[in-house]
N, C-alpha and C positions, 0 to 999 in steps of 0.2 A: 482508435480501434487497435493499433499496431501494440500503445500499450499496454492496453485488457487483453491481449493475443500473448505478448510473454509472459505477463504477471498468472493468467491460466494454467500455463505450464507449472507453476510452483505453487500454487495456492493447495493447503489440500497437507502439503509440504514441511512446511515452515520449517513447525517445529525439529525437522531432524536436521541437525548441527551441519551437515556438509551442504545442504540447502539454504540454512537460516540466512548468511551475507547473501547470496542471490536473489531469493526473494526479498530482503528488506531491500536491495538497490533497484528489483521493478517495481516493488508493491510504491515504494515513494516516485519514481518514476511513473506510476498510474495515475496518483491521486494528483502531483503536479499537472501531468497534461491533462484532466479534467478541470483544475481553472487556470490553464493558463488562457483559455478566452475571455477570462476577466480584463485583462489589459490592466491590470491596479500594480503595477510593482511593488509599492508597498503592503499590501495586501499578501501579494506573492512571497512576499522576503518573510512575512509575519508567520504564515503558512509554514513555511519551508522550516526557521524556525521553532514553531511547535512540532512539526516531527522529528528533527533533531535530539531534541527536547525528553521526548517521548518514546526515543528510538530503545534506551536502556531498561524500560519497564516494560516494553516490549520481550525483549530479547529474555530477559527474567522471565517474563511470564511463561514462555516458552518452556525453559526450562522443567517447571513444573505441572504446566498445563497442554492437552494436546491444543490445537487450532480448533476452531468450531466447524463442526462440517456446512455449515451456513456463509460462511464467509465467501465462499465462489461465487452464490449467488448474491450476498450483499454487493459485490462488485461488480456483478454484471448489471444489478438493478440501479446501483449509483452513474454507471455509463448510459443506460436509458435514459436517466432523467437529468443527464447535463445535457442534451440534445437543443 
């Protein structure tokens, strides 16, 4: 909950440059503490490595694209349903 509570604050956001490193440090901070009840570390490490991964075509895309205004509630609805 604490992590869908800061990543809110920024979502919305992204895209503009004095925001982009804050948000990509909760937005990855969200999506980890929704499975870190997995209990897999491997699993987790593999995770963690795809956004890594992923983080640079992100960040591009940005550049050129605003954020969807969808995306607040994509992540509130992915918090629902890791319950």
């Amino acid at each position: 909950m604490a992590a869908f509570h800061r990543l809110s604050k920024y979502d919305g956001a992204a895209q503009r440059k004095d925001n982009l490193r804050e948000w990509e440090r909760v937005h990855r901070a969200f999506h980890l503490a929704l499975m870190s009840g997995c209990k897999m570390p491997l699993l987790l490490q593999f995770c963690s490595n795809l956004h890594d991964l992923s983080d640079r075509y992100r960040r591009l895309f940005f550049v050129q694209h605003a954020q969807d205004k969808n995306v607040p509630n994509e992540h509130k609805a992915l918090m629902g349903s890791s319950r």
